[in-house]
N, C-alpha and C positions, 0 to 999 in steps of 0.2 A: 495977861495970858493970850497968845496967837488962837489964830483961828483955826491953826491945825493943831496945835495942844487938845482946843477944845472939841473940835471933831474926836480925836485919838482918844478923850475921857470918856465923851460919850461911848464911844463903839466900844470903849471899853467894859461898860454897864450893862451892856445886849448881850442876852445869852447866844451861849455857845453852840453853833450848829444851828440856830436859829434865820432865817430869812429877811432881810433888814427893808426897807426904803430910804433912797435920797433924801425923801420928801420929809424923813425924823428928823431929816443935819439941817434944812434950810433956814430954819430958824436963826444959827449961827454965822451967817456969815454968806459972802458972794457965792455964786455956782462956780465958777472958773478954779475960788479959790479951795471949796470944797472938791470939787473933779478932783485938785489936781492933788490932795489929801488922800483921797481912795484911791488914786492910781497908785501914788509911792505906798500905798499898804500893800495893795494886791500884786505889784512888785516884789513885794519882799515877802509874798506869801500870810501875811496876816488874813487876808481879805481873797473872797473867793469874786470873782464877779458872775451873776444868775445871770442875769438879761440886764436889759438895760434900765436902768436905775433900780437895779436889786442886786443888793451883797450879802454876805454871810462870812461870820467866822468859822471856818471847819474845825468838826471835831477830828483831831488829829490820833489815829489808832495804832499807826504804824507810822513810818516815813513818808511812805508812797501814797498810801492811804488813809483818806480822808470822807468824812460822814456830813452832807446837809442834809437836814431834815426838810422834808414835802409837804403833800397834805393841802391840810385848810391854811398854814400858816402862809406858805405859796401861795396857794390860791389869794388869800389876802392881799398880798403884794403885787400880785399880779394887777386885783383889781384896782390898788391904789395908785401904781402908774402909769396903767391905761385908760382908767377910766371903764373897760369896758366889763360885761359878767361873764362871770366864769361859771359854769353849773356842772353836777354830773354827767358824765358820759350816758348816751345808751343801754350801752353793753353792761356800765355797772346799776343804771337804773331798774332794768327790767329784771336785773337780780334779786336787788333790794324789795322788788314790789311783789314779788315769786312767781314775776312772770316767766322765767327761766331758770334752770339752776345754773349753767354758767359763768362764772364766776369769771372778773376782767382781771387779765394775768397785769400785762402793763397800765401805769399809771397813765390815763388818758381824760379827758377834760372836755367838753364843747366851753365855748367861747365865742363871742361877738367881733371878736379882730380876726385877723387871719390868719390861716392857716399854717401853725409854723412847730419845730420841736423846741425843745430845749435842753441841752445835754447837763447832768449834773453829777460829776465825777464819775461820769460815763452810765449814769440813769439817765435814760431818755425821758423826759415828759414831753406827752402830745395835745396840743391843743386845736383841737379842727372846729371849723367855722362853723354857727348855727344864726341860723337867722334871727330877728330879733325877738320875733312876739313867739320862740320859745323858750327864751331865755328870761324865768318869771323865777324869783327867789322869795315873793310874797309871804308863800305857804311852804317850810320842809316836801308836803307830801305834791304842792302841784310842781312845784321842781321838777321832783321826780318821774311825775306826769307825762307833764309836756317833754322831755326828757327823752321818753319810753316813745312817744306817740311820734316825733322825728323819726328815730329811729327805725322803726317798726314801721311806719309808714301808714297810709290809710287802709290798705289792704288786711292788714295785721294786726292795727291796732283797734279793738271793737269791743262790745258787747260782752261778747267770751272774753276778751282779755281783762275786761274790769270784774269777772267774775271768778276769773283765776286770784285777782288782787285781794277779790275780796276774803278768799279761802283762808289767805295768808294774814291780810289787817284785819277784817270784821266788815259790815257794812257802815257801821258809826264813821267809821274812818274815813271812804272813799264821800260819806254824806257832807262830810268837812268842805267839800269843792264846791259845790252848787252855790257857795255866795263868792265864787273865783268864775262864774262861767261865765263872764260879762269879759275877762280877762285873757281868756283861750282861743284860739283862733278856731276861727267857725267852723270846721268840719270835725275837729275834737271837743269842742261844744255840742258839737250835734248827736257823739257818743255818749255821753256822760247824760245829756238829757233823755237819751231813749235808758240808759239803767237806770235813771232815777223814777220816770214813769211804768220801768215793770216792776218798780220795787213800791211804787203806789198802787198800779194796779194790782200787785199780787197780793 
């Protein structure tokens, strides 16, 4: 069996609409001879191309139109050929935490690389740049933390905001952090340590 046979079986096994990696095919065979596999697919329309080294089979609805699915499965891929993390956005964090009702209309992303779109059957996904040490996927909730606290900034992100948080999760929850504060960058450390000392002291 060729080694585009055996690419073409694989891709064949990957669900539909799904977001794929290179890095599934390497296993089989040269990169040149794999490239050059995905290219005669997404020629002929089998294969959609995401970015770079991310493909997907569309779900075909109509002719013209065509459905990949986003999300975490994206995200995933993302981070498996960049290497770099991908976390929530701001805008959808401080939702999530009820620090805002606001709700993030577009699909948007912080990220470790740079700042760039990605058009996907004319769904834009954004990924804008966030520095490293707020990019922690240790804990669900300090994701979303450090997330909020970029975002918001130092002026905004405080005391009162981790008490809004807490209205929303409990205090059990935001107490989840205190063995992450070694991992926060010290002026959001220095929040989290004054709410946990009025909530000793009180």
């Amino acid at each position: 069996m060729s080694i585009s046979q055996i690419i073409f079986k694989e891709i064949a096994r990957m669900p539909i609409g799904e977001p794929f990696t290179v890095e599934r095919l390497k296993q089989y065979g040269q990169w040149r001879s794999i490239q050059k596999c995905l290219s005669r697919m997404t020629q002929s329309g089998e294969l959609d191309r995401i970015d770079k080294g991310i493909y997907a089979k569309p779900i075909r609805v109509r002719r013209s139109y065509r459905i990949i699915r986003t999300g975490k499965v994206l995200v995933d891929c993302i981070e498996e050929t960049t290497h770099e993390t991908v976390i929530k956005s701001g805008a959808h964090a401080v939702n999530l935490l009820g620090i805002s009702t606001q709700a993030q209309i577009q699909e948007m992303y912080y990220w470790t690389g740079r700042s760039k779109s990605i058009n996907i059957e004319g769904k834009i996904i954004t990924l804008c740049y966030i520095n490293k040490k707020y990019a922690n996927k240790s804990h669900p909730l300090l994701e979303l933390f450090l997330s909020a606290a970029y975002f918001l900034g130092r002026k905004k992100f405080t005391i009162e905001t981790l008490k809004l948080v807490e209205q929303r999760l409990g205090k059990d929850k935001i107490l989840e952090m205190e063995e992450y504060l070694l991992v926060m960058p010290m002026w959001v450390m220095t929040v989290f340590r004054q709410y946990f000392s009025g909530i000793k002291n009180g």
